[in-house]
C-alpha positions in Angstrom: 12.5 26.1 7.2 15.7 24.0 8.3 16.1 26.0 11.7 19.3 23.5 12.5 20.9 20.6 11.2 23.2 18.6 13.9 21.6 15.6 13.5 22.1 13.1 16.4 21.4 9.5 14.1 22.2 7.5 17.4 19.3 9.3 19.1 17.1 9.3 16.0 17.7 5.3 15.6 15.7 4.9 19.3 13.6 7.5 18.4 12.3 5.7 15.3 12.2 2.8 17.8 9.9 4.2 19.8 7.2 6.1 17.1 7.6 2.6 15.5 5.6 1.2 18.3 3.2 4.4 19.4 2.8 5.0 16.1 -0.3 1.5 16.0 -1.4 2.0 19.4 -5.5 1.9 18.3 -6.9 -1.4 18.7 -8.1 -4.0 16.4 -12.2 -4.4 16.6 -13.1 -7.1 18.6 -13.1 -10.6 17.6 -17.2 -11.9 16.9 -19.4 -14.4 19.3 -21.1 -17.1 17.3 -24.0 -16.0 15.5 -26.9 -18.8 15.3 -27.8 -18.4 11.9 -27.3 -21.2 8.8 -24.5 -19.9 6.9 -23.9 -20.5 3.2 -19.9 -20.6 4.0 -17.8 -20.4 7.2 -18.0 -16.8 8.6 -21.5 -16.2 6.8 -24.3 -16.2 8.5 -28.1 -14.5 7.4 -26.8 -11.5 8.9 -23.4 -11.0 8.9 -20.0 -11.2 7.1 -16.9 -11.9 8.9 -13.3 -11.3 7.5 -10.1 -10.9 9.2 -7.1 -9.4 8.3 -3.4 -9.2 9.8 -1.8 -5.1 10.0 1.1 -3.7 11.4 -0.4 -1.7 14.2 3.1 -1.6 15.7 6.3 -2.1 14.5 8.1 -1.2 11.3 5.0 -0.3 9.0 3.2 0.9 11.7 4.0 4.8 10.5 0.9 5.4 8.3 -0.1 1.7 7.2 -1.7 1.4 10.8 -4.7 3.4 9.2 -5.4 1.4 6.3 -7.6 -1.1 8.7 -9.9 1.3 10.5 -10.4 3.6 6.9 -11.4 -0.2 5.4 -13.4 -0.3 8.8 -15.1 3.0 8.1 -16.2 2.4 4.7 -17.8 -0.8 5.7 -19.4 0.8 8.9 -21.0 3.0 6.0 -22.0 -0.1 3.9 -23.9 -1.4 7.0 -25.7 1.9 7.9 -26.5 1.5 4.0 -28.3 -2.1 4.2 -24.7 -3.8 4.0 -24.1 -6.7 1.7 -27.4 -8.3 0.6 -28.7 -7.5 3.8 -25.7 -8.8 5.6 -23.1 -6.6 8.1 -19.8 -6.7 7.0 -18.0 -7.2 10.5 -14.3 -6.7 10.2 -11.7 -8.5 12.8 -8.0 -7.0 11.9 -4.6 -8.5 14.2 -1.5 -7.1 14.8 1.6 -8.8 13.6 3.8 -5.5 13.6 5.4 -6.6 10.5 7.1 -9.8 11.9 6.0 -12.7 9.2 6.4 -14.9 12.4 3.2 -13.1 14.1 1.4 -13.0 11.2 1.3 -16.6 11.0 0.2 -17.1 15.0 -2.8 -13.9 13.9 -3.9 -15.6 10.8 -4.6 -18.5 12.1 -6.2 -18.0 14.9 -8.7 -15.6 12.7 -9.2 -18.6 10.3 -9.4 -21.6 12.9 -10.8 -20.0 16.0 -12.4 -16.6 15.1 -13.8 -18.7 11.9 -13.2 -15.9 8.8 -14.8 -16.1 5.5 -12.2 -14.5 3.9 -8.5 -13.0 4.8 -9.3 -9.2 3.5 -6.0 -7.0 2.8 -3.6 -9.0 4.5 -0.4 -6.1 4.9 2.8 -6.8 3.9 5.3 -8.4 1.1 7.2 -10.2 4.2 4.7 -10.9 6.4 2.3 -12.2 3.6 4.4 -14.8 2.2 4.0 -16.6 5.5 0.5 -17.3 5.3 -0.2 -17.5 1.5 0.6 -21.3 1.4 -1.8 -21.4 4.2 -4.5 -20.2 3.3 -4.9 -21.6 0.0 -4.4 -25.0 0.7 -7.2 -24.0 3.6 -9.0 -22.8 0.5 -9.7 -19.6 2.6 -10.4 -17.0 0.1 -7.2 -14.3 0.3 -8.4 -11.1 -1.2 -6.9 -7.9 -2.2 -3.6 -8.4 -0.3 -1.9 -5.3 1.0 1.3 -5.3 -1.1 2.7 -5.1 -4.9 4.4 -8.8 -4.9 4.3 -10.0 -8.4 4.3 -13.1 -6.5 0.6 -13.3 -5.8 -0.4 -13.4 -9.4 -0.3 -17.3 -9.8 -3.2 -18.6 -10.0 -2.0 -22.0 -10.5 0.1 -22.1 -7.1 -2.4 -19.7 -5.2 -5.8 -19.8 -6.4 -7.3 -18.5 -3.8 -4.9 -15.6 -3.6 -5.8 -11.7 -5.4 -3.4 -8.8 -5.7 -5.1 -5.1 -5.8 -2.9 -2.7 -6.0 -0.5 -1.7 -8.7 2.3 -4.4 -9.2 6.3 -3.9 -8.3 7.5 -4.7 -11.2 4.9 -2.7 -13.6 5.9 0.3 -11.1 9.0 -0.4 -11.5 8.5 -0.1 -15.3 6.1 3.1 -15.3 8.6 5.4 -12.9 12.0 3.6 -14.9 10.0 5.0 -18.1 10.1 8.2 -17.3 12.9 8.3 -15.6 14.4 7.1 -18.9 12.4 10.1 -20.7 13.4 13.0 -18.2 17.4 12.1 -16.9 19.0 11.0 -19.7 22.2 9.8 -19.6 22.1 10.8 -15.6 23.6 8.5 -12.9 20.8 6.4 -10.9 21.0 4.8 -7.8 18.7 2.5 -6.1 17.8 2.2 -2.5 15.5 -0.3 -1.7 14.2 -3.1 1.1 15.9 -6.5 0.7 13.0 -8.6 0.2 10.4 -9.3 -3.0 9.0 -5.9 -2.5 12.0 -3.8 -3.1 13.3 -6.7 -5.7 10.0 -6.9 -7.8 10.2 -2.9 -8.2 14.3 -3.1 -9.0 13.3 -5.6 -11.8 11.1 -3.0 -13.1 13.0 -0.4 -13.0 16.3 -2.3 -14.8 13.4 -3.4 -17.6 13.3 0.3 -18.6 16.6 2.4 -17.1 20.0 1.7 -19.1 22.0 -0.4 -17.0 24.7 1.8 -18.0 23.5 4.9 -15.6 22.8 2.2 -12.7 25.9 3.2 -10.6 25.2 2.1 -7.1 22.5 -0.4 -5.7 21.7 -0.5 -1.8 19.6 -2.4 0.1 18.1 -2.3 3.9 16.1 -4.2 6.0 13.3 -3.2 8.2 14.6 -4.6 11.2 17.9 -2.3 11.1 17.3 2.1 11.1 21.1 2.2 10.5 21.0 3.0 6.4 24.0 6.0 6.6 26.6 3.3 5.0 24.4 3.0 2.3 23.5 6.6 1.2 27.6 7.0 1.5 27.2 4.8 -1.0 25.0 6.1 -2.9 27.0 9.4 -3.0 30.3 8.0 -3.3 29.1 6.9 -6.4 27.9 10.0 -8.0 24.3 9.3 -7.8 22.4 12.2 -9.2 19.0 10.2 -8.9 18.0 7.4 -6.3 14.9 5.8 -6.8 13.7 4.2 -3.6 11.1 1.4 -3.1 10.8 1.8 1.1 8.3 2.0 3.7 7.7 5.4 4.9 9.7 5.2 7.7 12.9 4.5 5.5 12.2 7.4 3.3 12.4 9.6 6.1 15.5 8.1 7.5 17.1 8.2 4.0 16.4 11.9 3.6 17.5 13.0 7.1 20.5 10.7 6.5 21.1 12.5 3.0 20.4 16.2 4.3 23.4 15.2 7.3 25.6 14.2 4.3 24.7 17.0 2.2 23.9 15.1 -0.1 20.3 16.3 -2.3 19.7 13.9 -5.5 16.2 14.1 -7.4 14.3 11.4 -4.9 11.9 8.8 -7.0 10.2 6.5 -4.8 7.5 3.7 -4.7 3.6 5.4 -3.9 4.1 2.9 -1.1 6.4 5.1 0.9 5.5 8.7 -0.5 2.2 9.7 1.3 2.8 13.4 2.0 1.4 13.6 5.0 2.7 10.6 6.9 6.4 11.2 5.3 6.2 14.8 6.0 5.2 13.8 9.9 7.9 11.3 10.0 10.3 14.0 8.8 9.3 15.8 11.6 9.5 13.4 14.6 12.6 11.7 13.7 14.4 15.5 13.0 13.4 16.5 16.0 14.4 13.4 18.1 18.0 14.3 16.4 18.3 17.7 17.4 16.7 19.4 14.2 14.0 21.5 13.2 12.7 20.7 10.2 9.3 21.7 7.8 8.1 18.3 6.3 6.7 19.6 3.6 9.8 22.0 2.5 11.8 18.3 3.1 8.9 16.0 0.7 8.8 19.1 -1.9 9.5 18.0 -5.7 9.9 14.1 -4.7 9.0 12.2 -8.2 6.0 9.7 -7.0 3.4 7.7 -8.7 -0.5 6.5 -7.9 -3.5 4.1 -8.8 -5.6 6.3 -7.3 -6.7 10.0 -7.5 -4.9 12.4 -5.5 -6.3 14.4 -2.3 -5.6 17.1 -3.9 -8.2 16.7 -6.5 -10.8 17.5 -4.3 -13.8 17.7 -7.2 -12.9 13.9 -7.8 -16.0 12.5 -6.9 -14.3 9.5 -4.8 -12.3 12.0 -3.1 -15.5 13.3 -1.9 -17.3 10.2 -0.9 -14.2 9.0 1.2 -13.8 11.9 2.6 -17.5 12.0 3.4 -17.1 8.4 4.6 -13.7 9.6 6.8 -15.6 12.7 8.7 -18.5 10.4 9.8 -16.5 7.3 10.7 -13.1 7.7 10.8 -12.6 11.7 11.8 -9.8 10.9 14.5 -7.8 10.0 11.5 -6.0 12.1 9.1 -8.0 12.4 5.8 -4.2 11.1 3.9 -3.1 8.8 1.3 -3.5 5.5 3.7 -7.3 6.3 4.8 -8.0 6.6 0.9 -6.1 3.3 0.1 -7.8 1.6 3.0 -11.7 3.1 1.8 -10.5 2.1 -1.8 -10.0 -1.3 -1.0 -13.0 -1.7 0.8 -14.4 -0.7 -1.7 -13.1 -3.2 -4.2 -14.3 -5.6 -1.7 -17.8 -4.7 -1.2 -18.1 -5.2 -5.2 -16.8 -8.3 -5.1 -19.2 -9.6 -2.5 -22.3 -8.1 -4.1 -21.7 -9.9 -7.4 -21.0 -12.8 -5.9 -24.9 -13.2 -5.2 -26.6 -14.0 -2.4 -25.5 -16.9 -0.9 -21.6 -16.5 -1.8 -19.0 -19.3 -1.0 -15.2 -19.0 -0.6 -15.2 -20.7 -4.1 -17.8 -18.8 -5.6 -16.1 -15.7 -4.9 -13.0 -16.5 -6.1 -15.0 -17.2 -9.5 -16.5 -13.9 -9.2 -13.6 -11.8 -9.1 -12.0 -13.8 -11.7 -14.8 -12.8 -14.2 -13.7 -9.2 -13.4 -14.8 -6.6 -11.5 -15.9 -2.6 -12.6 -12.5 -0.6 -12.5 -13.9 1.7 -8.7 -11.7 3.9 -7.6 -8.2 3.0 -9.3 -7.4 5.3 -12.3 -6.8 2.0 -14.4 -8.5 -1.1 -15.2 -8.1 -3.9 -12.8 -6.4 -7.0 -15.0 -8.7 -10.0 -13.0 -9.3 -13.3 -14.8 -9.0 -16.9 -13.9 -5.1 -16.4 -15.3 -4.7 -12.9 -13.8 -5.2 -12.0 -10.2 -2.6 -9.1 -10.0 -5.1 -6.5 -9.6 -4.5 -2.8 -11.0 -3.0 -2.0 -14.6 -1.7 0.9 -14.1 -0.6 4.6 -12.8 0.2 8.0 -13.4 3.4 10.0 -12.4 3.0 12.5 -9.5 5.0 15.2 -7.9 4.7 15.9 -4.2 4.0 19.8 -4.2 3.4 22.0 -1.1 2.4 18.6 0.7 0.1 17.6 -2.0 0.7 14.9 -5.1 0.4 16.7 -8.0 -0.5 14.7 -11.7 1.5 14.8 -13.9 0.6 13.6 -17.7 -1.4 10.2 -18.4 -2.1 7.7 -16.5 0.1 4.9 -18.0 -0.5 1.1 -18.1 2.0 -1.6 -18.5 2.6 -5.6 -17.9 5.4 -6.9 -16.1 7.3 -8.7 -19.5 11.0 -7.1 -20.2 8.9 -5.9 -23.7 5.9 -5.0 -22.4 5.5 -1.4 -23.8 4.6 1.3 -20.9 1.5 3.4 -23.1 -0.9 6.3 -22.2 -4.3 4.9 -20.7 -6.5 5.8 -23.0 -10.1 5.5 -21.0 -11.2 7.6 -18.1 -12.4 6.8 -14.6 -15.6 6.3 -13.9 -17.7 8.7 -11.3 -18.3 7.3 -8.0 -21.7 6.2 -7.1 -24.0 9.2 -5.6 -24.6 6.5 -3.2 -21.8 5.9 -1.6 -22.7 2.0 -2.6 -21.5 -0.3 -5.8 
């Protein structure tokens, strides 16, 4: 229940401030001594595997995405109480660059030229990413399963050593502008969304499905700047009856605070980047407060249109719910069991397939080859679309409501490509049953 509304948006703006930088406050693991045995590539020795990775454990992002990391941790703390990788520990180094692509260059290289990485794993961020990818692949550092939608990472020509995971922008953009197409007809849209390749990639998806025609207001924000009330004046000034938003979770908070102080409530359709009910529903929470409000975050996250590539908490006799959550209460309890601890696990996931195909004695170039021959679709409800001319990642997504703090399915799962023509069609194939061991 909404026990008061006087929102104070000065005080909420330092507020933000503030959890912004508590909210990454654990600690990266440490970074490895030498080890003395012959390795097969740099960061590979007879026992161990070494990857780095660059997270926003402060800043910006911080606000759920400081997770990811230690879930990824987890899940290969159970690979190595498992036997690990061909008899190898997986031993995972992870930086903070709180979301400034300036840091993330200093982090990445010192993980690739003094802490000696075999691989940059789940690099975070559209911003912060594009900083390093030039990097690393003329270092020929393999850069897999980087933590952002970017269309842009799917070239294997100009990046070859560079893979994509999760669902694309732009076929996001496609799969929520279908149905937003199929269920608001001839309704006014707006679009609210972070000034960079991130939030651009997911508008050109959107405008490859939605009629231009019901597009009546288009506003933009930037990470460094909390002050977004111009821009939802905007948005309804203009008579938007829907906004679709491709933010950060901390800018889907503000922008629903900053609505509710307008009285302003459009149907709310927004990127599964932002939309994890628990961390939005938190947010909610602090920043009301910090403004003079009591608020419920799940009464304030109720009914917002979502999508996912992966299966939702709530389906808790998925059996890759189970084995992360298995995997959480044994090596990551402190953490809530939410939508980032499942993305980070996931990925790990995706990883630890990788590096078991790739043999024995894997190289950086070797498991680049690998993961172009394909890998077994794992935890995403769609296929994953590698090949030596794809490295996007996943195909594909169903539509979810967030219900009583829970994302609810609804219909298909639905694949698409990111061509202005490329139809948006039901996924016809099913997901596979995690392993009973825990292990690919």
């Amino acid at each position: 229940m909404i026990k008061s509304f006087s929102l104070r948006l000065p005080v909420i703006a330092a507020a933000v401030t503030a959890s912004l930088v508590a909210a990454g406050c654990g600690s990266s693991t440490s970074s490895p001594s030498g080890s003395g045995a012959a390795a097969s590539a740099p960061g590979i020795t007879s026992t161990q595997i070494l990857v780095g990775s660059h997270q926003p454990l402060t800043g910006p992002a911080a606000p759920g995405y400081s997770e990811i990391a230690p879930a990824a941790n987890a899940y290969f703390q159970y690979v190595n109480a498992h036997g690990g990788v061909n008899g190898r520990k997986i031993k995972y180094t992870y930086l903070d660059d709180g979301y400034d692509p300036a840091k993330t260059t200093s982090v990445v290289h010192q993980l690739v030229l003094q802490d000696n990485v075999f691989a940059i794993f789940n690099g975070l961020g559209t911003p912060t990413h594009l900083a390093v990818v030039k990097y690393l692949n003329s270092s020929k550092v393999p850069d897999l399963f980087i933590a952002s939608g970017c269309d842009c990472w799917n070239n294997p020509t100009a990046f070859p050593y560079s893979f994509g995971w999760q669902l694309d922008y732009i076929r996001e953009g496609k799969i929520l502008g279908a149905y937003i197409k199929q269920h608001f007809p001839g309704k006014k849209i707006g679009y609210f969304y972070q000034n960079d390749e991130f939030g651009q990639d997911g508008v050109k998806g959107l405008d490859m499905e939605i009629p231009h025609s019901q597009v009546v207001s288009r506003q933009t924000y930037v990470p460094t700047n909390v002050n977004i009330g111009p821009a939802v004046a905007a948005l309804k000034t203009a008579g938007a009856q829907v906004v679709v938003n491709f933010a950060i979770p901390a800018f889907n908070a503000l922008f629903k605070l900053a609505s509710l102080k307008l009285s302003y409530n459009p149907t709310l359709v927004a990127s599964n980047v932002g939309t994890d009910p628990a961390t939005l529903g938190t947010l909610l929470e602090t920043y009301a407060k910090a403004g003079g409000a009591t608020v419920n975050g799940n009464q304030l996250t109720q009914g917002i249109i979502t999508d996912s590539y992966l299966p939702s908490l709530g389906s808790t006799g998925n059996s890759w719910i189970a084995l992360f959550k298995k995997v959480h209460d044994s090596y990551d309890a402190k953490a809530p069991f939410d939508g980032n601890v499942l993305y980070g696990m996931a990925v790990a996931y995706a990883f630890v397939q990788a590096m078991l195909k790739a043999g024995k004695n894997p190289t950086r170039a070797s498991v680049v080859k690998t993961i172009e021959g394909g890998l077994p679709q794992g935890a995403s409800v769609a296929p994953y679309n590698y090949s030596m001319t794809d490295h996007g990642g996943t195909s594909g997504a169903y539509i979810g409501v967030i219900m009583n703090g829970v994302l609810v399915q609804q219909g298909p799962v639905w694949t698409t490509d990111t061509t202005p023509t490329g139809p948006v069609t039901a996924f016809s194939g099913s997901q596979p049953a995690a392993p009973a061991s825990g292990m690919p």
